[in-house]
ROFI-485924 format. One record per residue: residue in one letter; z, x, y of N, C-alpha, C in turn. Coordinates in nm, 2 decimals. Each point is the difference from the previous one (the first is absolute). Example, Ala and Ser with C-alpha at 12.3 -4.5 7.8 and 13.67 -1.06 7.14 Angstrom:
// residues 2
  residuo      nZ      nX      nY     caZ     caX     caY      cZ      cX      cY
        a    0.78    1.32   -0.57    0.00   -0.09    0.12    0.00    0.09    0.12
        s   -0.07   -0.04    0.11    0.00    0.09    0.11    0.08   -0.08    0.11
END
This chain:
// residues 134
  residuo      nZ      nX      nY     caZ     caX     caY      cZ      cX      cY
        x   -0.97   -1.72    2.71    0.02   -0.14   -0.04    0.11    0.00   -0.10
        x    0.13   -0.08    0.01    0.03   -0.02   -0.12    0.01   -0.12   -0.11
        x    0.02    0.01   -0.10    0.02   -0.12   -0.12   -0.03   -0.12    0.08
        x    0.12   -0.07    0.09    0.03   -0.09    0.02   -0.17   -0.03    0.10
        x   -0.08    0.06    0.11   -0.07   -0.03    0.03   -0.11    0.00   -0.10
        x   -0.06    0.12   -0.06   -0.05   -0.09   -0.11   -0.06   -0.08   -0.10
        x    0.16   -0.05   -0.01    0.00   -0.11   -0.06   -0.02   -0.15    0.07
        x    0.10    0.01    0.07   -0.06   -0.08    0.12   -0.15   -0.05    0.04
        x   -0.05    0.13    0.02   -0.16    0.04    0.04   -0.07   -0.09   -0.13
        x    0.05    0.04   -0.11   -0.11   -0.05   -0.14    0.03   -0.14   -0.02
        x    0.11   -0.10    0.03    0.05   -0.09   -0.01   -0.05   -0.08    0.11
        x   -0.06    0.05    0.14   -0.04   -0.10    0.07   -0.11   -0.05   -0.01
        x   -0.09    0.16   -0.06   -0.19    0.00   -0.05    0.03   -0.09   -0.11
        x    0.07    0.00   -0.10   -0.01   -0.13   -0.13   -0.03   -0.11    0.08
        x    0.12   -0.03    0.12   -0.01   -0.14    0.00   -0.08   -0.01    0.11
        x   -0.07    0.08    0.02   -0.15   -0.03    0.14   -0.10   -0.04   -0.13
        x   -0.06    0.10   -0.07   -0.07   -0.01   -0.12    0.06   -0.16   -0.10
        x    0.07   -0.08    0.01    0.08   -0.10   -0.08   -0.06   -0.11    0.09
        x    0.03    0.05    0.15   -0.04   -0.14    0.05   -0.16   -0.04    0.06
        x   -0.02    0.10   -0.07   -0.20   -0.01    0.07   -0.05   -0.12   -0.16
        x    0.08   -0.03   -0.09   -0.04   -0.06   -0.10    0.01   -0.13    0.06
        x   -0.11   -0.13   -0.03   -0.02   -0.13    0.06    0.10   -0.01   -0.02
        x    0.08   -0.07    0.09    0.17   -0.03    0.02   -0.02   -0.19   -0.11
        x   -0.13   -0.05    0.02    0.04   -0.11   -0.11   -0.02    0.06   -0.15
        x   -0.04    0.12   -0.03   -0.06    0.04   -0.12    0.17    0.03   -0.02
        x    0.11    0.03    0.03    0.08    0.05   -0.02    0.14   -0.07   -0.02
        x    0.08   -0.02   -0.14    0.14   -0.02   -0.04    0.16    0.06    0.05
        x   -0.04    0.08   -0.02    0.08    0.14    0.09   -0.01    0.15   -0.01
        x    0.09    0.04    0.10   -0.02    0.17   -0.02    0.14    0.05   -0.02
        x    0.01    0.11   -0.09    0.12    0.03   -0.04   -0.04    0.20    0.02
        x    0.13    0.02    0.05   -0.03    0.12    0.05    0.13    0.04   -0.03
        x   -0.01    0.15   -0.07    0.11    0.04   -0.06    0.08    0.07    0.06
        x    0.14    0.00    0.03    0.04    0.07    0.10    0.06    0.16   -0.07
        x    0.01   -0.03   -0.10    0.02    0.21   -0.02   -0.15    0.05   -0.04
        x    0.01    0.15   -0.02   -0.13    0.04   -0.06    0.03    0.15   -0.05
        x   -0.07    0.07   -0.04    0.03    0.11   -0.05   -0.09    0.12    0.06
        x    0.10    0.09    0.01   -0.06    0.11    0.04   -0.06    0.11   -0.04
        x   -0.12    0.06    0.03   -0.08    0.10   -0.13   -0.05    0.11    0.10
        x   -0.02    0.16   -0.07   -0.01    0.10    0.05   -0.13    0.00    0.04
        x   -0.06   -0.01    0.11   -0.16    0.02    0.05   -0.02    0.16    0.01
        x    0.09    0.08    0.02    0.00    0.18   -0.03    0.11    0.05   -0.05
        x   -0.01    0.11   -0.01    0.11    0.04   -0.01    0.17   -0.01    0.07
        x   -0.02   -0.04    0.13    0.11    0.04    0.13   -0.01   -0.17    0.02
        x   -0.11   -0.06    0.05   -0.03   -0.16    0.02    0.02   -0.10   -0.09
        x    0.02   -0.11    0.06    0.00   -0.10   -0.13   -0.06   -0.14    0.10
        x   -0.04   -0.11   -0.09    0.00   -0.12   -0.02    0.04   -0.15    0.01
        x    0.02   -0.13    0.08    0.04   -0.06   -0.05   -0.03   -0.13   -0.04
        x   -0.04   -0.01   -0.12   -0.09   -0.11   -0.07    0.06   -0.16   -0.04
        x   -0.04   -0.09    0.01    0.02   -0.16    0.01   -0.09   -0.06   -0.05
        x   -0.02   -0.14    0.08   -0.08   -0.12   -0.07    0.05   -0.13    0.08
        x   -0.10   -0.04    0.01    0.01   -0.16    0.05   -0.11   -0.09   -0.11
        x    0.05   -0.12   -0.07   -0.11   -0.05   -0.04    0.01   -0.13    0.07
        x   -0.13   -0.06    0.02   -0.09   -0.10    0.02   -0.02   -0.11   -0.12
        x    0.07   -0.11   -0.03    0.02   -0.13   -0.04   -0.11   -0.10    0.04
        x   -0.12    0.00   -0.06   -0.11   -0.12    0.05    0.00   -0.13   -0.11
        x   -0.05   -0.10    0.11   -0.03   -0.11   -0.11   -0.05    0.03   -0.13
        x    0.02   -0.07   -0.07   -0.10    0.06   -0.17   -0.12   -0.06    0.00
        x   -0.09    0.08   -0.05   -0.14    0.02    0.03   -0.03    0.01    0.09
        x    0.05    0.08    0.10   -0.08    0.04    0.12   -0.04    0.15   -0.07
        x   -0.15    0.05    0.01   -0.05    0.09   -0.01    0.07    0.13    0.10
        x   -0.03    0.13   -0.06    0.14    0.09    0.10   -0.12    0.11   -0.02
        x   -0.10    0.02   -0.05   -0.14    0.11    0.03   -0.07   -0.03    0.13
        x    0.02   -0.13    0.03   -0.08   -0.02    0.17    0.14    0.01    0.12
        x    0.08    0.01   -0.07    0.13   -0.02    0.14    0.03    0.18   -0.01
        x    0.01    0.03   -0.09    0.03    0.15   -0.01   -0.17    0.09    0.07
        x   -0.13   -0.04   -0.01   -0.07    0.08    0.05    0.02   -0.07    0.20
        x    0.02   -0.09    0.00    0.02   -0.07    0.19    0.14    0.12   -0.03
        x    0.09    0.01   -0.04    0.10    0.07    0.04   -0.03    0.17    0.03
        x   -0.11    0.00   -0.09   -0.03    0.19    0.03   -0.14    0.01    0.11
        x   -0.07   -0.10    0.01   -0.09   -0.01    0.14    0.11    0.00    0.15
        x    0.06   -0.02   -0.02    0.13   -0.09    0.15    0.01    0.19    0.04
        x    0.01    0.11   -0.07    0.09    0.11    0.06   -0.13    0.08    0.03
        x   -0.02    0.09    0.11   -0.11    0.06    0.12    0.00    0.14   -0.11
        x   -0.09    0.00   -0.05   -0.04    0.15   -0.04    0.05    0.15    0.11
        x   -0.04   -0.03    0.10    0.08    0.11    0.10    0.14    0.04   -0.02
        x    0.06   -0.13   -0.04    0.17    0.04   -0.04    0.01    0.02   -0.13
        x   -0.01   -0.09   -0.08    0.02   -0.01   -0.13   -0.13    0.06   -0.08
        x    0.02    0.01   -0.10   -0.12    0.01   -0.15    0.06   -0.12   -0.11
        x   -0.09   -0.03   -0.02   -0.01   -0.13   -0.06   -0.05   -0.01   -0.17
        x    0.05    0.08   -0.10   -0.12    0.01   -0.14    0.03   -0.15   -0.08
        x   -0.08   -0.06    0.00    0.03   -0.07   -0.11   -0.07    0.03   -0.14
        x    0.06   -0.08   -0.09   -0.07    0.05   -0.17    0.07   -0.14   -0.10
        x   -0.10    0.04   -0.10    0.07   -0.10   -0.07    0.08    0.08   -0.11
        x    0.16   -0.04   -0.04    0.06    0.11   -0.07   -0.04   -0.08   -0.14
        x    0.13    0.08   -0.13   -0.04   -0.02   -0.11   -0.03   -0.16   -0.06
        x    0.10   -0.08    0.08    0.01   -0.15   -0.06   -0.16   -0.09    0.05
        x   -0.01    0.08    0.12   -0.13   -0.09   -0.02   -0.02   -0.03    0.16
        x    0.11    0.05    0.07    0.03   -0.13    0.16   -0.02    0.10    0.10
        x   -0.06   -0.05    0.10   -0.03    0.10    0.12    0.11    0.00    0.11
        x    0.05    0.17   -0.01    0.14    0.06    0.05   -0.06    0.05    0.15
        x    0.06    0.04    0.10    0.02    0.09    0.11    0.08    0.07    0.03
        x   -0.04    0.15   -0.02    0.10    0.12    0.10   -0.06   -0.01    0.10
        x    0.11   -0.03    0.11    0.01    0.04    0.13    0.08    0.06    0.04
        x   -0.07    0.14    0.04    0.08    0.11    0.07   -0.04    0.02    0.20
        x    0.12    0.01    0.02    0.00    0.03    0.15   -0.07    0.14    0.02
        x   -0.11    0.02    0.07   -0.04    0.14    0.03    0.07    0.06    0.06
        x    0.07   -0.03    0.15    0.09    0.14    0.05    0.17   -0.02   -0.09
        x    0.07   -0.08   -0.07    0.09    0.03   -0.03    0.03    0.00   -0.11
        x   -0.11   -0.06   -0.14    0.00    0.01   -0.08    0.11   -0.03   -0.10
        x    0.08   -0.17    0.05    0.01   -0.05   -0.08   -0.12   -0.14   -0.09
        x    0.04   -0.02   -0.09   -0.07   -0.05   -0.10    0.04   -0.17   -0.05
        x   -0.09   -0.05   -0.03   -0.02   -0.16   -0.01   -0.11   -0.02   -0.14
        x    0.09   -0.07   -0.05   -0.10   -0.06   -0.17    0.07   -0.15    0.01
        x   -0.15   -0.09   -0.01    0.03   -0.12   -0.04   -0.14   -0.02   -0.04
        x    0.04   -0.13   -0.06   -0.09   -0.08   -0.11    0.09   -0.09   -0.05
        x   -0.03   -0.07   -0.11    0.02   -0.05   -0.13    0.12    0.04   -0.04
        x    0.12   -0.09    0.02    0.16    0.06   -0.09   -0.01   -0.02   -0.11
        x    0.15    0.05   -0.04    0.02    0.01   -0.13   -0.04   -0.14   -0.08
        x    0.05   -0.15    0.08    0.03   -0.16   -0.03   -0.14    0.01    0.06
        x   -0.05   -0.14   -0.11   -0.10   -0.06    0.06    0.03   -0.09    0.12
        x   -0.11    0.00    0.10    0.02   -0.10    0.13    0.13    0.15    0.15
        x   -0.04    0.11   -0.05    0.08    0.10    0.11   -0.09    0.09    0.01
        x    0.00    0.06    0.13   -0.03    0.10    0.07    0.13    0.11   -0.03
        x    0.03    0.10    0.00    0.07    0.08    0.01   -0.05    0.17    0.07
        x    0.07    0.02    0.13    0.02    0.07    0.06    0.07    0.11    0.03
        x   -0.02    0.12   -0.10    0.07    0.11   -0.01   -0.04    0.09    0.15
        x    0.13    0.06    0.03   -0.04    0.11    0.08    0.07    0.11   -0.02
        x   -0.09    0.10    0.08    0.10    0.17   -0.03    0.00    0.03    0.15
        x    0.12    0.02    0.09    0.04    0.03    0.09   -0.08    0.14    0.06
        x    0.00    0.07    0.12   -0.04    0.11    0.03    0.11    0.15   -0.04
        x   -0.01    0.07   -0.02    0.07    0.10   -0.03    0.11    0.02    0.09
        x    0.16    0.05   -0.04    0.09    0.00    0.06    0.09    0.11   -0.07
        x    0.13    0.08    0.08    0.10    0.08   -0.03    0.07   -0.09   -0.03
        x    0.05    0.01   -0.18    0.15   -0.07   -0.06    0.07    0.05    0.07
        x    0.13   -0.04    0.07    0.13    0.04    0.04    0.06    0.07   -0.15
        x    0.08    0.11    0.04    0.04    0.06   -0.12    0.10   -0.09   -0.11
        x    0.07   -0.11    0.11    0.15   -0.06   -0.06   -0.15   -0.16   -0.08
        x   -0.11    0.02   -0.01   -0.06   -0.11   -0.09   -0.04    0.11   -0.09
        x   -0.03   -0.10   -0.13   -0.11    0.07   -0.12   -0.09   -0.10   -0.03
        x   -0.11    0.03   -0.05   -0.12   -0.13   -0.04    0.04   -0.08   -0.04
        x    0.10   -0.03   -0.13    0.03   -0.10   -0.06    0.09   -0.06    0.07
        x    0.04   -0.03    0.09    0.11   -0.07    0.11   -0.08   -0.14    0.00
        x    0.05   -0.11    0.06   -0.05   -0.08    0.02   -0.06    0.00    0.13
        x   -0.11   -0.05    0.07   -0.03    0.04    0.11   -0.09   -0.17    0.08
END
């Protein structure tokens, strides 16, 4: 696989996972188009992003975020949810055979979902380095 798929790959799961949110619960979706790249081994690497999710204000995002981690089949995915330090109930979702990775919950702004992902492992071409824009 290289970079470009992906990234590709991780940018199309944001916006599948973005549009399962009630389309009237929702303001907009902003999806970022570069992302950075990080070493998953030694030889492999990474390529990580974000899409956030824009909802009305005061729509509750602990009942749209647990409908969002019920929606994916245990057979494919694993699904943990938890509540992290702030207080708000988060989901990793990791793909079982390819093992890339999905965290959403609660954004940074009140009234967002935010949608990080980490791509499946891939060979950097030699003529890239991590810090490149990707």
């Amino acid at each position: 696989m290289t970079w470009e798929q992906a990234k590709a790959d991780s940018q199309r799961m944001e916006l599948e996972i973005a549009d399962l949110v009630p389309e009237d619960k929702v303001l907009r979706i902003e999806q970022q188009t570069s992302g950075v790249v990080t070493a998953c081994t030694a030889t492999q690497h990474n390529w990580t992003g974000s899409t956030t999710v824009t909802l009305i204000p005061g729509t509750p995002i602990e009942p749209i975020t647990r409908a969002l981690e019920d929606h994916y089949p245990e057979s494919k995915w694993s699904a943990d949810g938890y509540i992290d330090m702030a207080g708000d109930y988060m989901v990793q979702l990791t793909s079982r055979p390819r093992g890339e990775s999905y965290l959403f919950g609660q954004g940074v702004y009140p009234d967002t979902i935010r949608i990080d992902s980490s791509s499946t492992c891939f060979t950097l071409p030699e003529d890239k380095l991590p810090g490149d824009e990707f």
